[in-house]
N, CA, C and O atoms as CSV, one atom per row, in Angstrom:
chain,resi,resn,atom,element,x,y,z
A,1,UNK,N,N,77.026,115.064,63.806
A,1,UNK,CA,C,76.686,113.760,63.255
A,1,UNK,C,C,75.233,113.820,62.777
A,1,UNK,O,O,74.342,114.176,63.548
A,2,UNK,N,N,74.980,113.457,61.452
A,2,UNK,CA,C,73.557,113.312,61.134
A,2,UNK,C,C,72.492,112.345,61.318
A,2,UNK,O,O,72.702,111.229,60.843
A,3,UNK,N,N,71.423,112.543,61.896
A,3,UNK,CA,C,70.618,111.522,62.197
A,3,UNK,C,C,69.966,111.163,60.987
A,3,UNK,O,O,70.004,111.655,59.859
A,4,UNK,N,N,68.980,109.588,61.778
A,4,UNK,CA,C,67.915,109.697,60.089
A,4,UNK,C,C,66.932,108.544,61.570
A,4,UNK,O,O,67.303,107.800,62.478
A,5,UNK,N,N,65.645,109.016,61.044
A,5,UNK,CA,C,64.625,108.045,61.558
A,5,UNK,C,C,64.391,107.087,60.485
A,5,UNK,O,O,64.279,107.194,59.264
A,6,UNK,N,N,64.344,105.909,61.490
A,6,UNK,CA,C,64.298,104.281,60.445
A,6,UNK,C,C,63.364,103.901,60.906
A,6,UNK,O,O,63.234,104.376,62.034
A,7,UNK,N,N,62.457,103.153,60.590
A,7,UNK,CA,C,61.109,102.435,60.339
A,7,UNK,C,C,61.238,101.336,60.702
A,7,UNK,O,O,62.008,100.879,59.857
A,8,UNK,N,N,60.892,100.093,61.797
A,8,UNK,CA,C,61.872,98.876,61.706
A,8,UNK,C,C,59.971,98.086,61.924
A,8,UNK,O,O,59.098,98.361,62.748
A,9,UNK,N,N,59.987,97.158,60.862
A,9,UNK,CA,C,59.272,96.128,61.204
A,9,UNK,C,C,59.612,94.685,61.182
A,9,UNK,O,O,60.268,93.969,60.425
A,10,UNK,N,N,58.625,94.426,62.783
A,10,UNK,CA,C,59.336,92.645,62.853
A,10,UNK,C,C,58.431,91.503,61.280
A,10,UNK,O,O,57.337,91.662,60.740
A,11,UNK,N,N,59.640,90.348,61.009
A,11,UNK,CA,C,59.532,89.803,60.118
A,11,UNK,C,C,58.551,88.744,60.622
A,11,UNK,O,O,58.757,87.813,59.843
A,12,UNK,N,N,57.668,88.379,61.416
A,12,UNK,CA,C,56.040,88.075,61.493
A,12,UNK,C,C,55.341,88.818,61.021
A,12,UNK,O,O,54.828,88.342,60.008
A,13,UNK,N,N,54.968,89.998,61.280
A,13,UNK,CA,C,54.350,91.324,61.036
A,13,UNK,C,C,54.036,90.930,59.257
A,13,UNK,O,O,52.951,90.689,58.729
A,14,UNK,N,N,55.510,90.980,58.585
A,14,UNK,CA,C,55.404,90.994,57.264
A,14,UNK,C,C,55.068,89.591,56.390
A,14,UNK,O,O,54.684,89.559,55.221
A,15,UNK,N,N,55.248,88.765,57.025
A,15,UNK,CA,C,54.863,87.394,56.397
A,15,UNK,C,C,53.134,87.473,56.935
A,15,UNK,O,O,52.263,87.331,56.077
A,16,UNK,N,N,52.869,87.634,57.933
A,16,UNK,CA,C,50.989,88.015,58.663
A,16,UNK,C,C,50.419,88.550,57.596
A,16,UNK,O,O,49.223,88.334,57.396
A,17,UNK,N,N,51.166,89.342,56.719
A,17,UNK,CA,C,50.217,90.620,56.542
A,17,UNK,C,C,50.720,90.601,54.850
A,17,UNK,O,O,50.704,91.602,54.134
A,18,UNK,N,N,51.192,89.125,54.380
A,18,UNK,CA,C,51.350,88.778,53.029
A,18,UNK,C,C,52.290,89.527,52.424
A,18,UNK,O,O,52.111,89.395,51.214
A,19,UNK,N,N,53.471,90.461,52.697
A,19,UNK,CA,C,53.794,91.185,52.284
A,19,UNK,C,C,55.399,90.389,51.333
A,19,UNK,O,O,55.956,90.512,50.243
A,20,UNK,N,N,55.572,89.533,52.694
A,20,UNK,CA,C,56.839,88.641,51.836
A,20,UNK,C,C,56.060,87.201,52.770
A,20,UNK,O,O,55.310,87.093,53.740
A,21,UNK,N,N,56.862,86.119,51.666
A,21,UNK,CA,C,56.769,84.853,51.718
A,21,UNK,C,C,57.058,84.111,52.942
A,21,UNK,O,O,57.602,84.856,53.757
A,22,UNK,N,N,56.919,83.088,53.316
A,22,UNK,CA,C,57.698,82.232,54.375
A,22,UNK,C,C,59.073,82.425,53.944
A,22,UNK,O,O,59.205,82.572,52.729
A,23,UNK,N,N,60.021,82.456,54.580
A,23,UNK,CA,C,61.329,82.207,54.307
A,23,UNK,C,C,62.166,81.047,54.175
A,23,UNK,O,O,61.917,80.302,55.122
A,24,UNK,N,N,62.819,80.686,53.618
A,24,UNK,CA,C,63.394,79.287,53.359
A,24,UNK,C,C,64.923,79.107,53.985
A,24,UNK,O,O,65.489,78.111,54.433
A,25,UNK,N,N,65.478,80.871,53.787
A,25,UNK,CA,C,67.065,81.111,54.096
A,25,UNK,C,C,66.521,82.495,54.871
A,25,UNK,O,O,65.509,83.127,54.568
A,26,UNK,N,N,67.569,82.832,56.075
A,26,UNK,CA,C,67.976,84.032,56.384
A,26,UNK,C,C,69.261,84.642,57.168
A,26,UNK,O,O,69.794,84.428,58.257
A,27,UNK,N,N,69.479,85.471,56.119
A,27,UNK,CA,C,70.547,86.023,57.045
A,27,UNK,C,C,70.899,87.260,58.246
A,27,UNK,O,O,70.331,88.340,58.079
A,28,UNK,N,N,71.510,87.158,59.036
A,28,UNK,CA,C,71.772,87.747,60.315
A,28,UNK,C,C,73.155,88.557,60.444
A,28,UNK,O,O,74.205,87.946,60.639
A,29,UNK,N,N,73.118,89.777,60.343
A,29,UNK,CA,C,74.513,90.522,60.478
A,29,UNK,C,C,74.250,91.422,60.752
A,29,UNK,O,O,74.511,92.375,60.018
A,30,UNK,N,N,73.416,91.637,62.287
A,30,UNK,CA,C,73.445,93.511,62.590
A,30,UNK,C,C,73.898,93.548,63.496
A,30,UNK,O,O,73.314,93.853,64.536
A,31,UNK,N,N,75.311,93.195,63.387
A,31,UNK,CA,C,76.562,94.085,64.622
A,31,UNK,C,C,76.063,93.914,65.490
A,31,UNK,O,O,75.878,94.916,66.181
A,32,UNK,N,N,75.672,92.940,65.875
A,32,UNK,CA,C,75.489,92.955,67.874
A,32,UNK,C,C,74.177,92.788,68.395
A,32,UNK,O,O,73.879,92.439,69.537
A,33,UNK,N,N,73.315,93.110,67.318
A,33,UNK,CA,C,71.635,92.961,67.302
A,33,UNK,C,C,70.805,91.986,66.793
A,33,UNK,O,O,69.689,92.324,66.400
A,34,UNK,N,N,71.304,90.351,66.706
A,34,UNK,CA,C,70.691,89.802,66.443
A,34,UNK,C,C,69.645,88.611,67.292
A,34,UNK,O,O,69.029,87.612,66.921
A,35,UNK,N,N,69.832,89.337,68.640
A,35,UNK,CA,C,68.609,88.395,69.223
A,35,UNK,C,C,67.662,89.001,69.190
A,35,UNK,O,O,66.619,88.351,69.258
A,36,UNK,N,N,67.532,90.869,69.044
A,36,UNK,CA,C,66.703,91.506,69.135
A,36,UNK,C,C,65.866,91.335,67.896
A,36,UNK,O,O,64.643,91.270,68.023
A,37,UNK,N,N,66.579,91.234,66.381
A,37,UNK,CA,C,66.256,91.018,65.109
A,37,UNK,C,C,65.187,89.937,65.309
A,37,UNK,O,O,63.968,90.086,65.218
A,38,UNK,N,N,65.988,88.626,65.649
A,38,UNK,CA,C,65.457,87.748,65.527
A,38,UNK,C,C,64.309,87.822,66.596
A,38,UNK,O,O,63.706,86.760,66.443
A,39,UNK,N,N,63.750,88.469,67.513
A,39,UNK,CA,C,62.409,88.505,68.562
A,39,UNK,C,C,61.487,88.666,67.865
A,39,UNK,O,O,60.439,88.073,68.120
A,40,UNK,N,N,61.573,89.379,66.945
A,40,UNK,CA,C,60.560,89.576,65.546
A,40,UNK,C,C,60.173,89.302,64.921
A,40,UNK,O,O,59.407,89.875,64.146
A,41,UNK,N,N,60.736,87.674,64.988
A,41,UNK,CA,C,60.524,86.592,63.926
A,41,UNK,C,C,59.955,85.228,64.128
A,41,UNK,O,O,59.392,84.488,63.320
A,42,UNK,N,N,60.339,85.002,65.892
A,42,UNK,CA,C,60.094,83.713,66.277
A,42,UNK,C,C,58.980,82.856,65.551
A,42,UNK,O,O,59.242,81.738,65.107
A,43,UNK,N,N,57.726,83.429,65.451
A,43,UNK,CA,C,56.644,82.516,64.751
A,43,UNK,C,C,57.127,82.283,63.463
A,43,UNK,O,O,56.810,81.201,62.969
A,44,UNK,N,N,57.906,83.133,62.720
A,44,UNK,CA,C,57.687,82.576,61.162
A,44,UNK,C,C,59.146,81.676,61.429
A,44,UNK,O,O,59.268,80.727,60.655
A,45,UNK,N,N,60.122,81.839,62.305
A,45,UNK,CA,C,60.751,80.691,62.634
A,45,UNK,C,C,60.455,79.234,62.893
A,45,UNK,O,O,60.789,78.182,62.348
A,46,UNK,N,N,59.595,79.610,64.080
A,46,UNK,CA,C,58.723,77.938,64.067
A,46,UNK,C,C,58.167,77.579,63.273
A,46,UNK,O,O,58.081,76.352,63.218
A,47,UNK,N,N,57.605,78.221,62.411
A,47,UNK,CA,C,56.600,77.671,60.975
A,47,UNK,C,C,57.727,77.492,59.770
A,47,UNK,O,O,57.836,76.415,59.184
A,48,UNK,N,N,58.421,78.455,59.502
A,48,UNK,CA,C,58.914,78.446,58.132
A,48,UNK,C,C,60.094,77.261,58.039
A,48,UNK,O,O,60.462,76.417,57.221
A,49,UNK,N,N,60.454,77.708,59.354
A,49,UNK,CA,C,62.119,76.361,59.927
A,49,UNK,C,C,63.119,76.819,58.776
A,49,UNK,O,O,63.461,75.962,57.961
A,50,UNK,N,N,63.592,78.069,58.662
A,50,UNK,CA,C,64.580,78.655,58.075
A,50,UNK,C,C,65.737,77.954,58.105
A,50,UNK,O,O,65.872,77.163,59.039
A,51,UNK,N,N,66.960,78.095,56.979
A,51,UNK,CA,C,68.305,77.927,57.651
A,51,UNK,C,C,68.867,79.307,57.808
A,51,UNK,O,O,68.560,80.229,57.053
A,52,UNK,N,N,69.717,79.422,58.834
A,52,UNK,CA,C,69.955,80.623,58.649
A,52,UNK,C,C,71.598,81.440,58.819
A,52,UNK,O,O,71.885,81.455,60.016
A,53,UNK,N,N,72.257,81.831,58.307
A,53,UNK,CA,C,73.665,82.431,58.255
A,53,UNK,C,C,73.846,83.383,59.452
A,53,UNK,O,O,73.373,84.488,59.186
A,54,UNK,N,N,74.249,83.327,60.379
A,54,UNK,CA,C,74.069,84.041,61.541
A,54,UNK,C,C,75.652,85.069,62.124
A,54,UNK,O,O,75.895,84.552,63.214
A,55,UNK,N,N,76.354,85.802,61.973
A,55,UNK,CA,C,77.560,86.600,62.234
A,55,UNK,C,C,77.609,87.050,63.142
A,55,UNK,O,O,77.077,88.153,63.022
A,56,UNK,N,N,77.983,86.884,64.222
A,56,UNK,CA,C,78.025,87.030,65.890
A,56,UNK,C,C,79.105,87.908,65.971
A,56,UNK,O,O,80.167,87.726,65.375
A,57,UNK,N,N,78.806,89.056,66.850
A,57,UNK,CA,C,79.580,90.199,67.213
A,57,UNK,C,C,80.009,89.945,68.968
A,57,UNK,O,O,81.161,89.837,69.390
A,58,UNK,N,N,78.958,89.900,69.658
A,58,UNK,CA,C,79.378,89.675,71.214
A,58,UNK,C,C,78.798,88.405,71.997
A,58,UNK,O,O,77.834,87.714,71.668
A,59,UNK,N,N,79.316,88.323,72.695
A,59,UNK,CA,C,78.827,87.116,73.667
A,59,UNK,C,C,77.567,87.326,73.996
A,59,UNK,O,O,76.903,86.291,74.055
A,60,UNK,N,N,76.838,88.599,74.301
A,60,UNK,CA,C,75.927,89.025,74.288
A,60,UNK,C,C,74.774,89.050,73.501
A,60,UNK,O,O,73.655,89.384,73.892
A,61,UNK,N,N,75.171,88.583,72.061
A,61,UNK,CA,C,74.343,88.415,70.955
A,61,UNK,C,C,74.388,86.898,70.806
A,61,UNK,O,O,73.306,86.315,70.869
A,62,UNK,N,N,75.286,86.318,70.653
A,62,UNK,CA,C,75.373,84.546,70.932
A,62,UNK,C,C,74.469,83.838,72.314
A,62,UNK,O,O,73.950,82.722,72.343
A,63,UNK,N,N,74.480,84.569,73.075
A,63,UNK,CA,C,73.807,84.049,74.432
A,63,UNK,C,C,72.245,83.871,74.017
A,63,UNK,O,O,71.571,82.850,73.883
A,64,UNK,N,N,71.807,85.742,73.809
A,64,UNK,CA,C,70.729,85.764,73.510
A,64,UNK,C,C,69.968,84.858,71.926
A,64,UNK,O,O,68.947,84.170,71.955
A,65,UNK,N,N,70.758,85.118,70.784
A,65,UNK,CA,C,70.091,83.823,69.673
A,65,UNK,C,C,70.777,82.571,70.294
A,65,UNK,O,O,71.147,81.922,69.316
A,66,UNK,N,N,71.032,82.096,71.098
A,66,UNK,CA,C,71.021,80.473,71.324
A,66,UNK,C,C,69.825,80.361,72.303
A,66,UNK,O,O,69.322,79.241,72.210
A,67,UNK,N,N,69.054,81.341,73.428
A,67,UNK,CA,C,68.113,81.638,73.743
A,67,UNK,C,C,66.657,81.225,73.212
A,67,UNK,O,O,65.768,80.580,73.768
A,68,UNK,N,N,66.737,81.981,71.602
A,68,UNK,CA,C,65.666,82.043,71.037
A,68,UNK,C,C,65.399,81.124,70.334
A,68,UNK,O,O,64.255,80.718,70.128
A,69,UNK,N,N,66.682,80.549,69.746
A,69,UNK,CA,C,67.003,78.954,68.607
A,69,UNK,C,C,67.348,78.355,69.784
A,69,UNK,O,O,67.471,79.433,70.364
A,70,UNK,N,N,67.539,77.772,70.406
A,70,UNK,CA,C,67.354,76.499,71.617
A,70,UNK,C,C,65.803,75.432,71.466
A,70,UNK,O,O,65.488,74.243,71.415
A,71,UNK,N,N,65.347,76.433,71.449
A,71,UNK,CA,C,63.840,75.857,72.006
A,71,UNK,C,C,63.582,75.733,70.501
A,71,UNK,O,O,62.480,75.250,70.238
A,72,UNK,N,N,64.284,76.033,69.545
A,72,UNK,CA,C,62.957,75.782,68.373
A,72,UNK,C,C,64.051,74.818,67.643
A,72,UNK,O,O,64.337,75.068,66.472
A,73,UNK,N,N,64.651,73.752,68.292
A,73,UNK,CA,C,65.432,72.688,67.814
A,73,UNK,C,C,66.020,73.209,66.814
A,73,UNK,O,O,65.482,73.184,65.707
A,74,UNK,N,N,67.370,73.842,67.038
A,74,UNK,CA,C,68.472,74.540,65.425
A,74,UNK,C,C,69.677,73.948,66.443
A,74,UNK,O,O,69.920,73.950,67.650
A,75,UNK,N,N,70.339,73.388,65.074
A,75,UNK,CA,C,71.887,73.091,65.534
A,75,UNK,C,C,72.324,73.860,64.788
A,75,UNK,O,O,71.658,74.415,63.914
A,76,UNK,N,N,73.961,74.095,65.071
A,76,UNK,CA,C,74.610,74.831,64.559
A,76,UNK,C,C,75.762,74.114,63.868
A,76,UNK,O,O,75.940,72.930,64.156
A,77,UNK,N,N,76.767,74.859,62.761
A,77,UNK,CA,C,78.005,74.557,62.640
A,77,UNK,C,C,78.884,75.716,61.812
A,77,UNK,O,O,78.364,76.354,60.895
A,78,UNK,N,N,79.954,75.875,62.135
A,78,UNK,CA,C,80.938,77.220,62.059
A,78,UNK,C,C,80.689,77.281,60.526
A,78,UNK,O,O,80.030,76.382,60.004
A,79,UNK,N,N,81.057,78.036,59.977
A,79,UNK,CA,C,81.141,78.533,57.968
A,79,UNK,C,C,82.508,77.866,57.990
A,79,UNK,O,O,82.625,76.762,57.459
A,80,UNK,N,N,83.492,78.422,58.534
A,80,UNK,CA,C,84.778,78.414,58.385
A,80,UNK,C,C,85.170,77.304,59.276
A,80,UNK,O,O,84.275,76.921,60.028
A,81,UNK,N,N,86.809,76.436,59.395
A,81,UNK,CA,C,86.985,75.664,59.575
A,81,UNK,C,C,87.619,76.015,61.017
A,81,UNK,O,O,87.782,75.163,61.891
A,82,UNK,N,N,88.010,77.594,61.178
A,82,UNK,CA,C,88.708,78.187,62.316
A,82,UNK,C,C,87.753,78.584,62.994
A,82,UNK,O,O,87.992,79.392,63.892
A,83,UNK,N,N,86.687,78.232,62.813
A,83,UNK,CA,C,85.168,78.977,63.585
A,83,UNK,C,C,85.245,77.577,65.008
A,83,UNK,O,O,85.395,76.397,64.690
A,84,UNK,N,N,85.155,77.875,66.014
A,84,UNK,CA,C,84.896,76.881,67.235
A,84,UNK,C,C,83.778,76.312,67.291
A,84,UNK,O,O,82.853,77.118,67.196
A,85,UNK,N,N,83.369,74.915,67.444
A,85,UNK,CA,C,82.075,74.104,67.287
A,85,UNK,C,C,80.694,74.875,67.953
A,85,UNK,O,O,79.515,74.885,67.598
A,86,UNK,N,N,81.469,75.555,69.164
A,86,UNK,CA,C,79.725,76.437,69.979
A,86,UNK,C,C,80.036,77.913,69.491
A,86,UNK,O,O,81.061,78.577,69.644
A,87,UNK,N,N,79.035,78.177,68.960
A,87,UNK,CA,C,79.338,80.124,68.549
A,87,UNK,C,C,79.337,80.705,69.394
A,87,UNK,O,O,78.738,80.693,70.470
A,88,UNK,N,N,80.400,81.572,68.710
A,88,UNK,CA,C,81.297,82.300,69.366
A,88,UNK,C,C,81.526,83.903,68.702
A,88,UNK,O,O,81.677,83.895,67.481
A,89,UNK,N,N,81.562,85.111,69.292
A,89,UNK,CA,C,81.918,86.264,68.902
A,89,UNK,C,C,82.889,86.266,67.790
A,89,UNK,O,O,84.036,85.857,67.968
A,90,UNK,N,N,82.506,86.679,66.729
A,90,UNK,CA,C,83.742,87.218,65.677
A,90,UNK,C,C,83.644,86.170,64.747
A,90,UNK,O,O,84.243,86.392,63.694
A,91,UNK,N,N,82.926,84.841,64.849
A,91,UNK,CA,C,82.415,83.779,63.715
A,91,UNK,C,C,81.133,83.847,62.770
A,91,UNK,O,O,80.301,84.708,63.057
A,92,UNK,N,N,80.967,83.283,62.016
A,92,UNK,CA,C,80.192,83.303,61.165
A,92,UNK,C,C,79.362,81.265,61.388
A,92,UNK,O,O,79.941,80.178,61.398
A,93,UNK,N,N,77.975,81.599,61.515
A,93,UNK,CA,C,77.820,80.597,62.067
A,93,UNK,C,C,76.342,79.670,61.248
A,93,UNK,O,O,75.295,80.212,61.601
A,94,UNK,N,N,76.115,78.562,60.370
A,94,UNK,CA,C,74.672,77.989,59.852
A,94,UNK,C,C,74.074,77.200,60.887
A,94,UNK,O,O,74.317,76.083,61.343
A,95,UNK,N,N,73.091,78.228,61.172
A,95,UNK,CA,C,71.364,77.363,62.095
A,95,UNK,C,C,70.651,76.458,60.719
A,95,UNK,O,O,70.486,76.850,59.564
A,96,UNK,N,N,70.378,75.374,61.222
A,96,UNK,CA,C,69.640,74.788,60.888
A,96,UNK,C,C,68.722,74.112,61.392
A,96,UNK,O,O,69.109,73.457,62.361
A,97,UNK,N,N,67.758,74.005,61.164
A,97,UNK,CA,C,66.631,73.312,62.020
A,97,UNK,C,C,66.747,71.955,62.144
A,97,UNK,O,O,67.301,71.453,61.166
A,98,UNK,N,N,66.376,71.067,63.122
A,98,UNK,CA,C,66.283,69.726,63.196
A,98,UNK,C,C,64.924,69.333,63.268
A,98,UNK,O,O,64.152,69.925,64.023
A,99,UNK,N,N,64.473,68.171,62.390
A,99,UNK,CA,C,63.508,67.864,62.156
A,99,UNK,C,C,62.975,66.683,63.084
A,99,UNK,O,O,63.708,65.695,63.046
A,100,UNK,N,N,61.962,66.580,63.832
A,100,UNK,CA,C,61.348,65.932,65.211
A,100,UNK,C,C,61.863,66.279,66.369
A,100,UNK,O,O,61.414,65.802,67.411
């Protein structure tokens, strides 16, 4: 199996350091890794108040981003109509921020 070394920088880092903008939208789909994704981001979360498309792989990844979006006031609601009201593994899910 071939390897490859990847470079990973958190998305504070790159908004700090002018490289990209505040964000307005973001999306979330790394198979199972998105509370870790998102640890990288929290400040330009609280500042920017993204919406964001979020694709949940395990309970394990839902636990942890309701963790990190809890506290920074985001509700949720399924894409799809077969998606269950609290996210859930195997759904596709829009954070949005609530305002006050």
């Amino acid at each position: 199996i071939p390897t490859m070394n990847v470079t990973t920088v958190r998305l504070d880092e790159m908004v700090d350091r002018g490289k990209i903008h505040m964000p307005d939208f973001i999306k979330v789909d790394v198979e199972g890794h998105g509370a870790t994704a998102l640890s990288g981001a929290i400040k330009t979360l609280a500042q920017a108040r993204p919406t964001m498309l979020i694709g949940f792989h395990s309970q394990v990844e839902v636990d942890g981003i309701l963790d990190i979006l809890t506290p920074l006031n985001y509700r949720n609601s399924p894409v799809t109509s077969e998606g269950p009201p609290l996210p859930t593994s195997g759904f596709d899910y829009i954070f949005e921020p609530i305002n006050g």
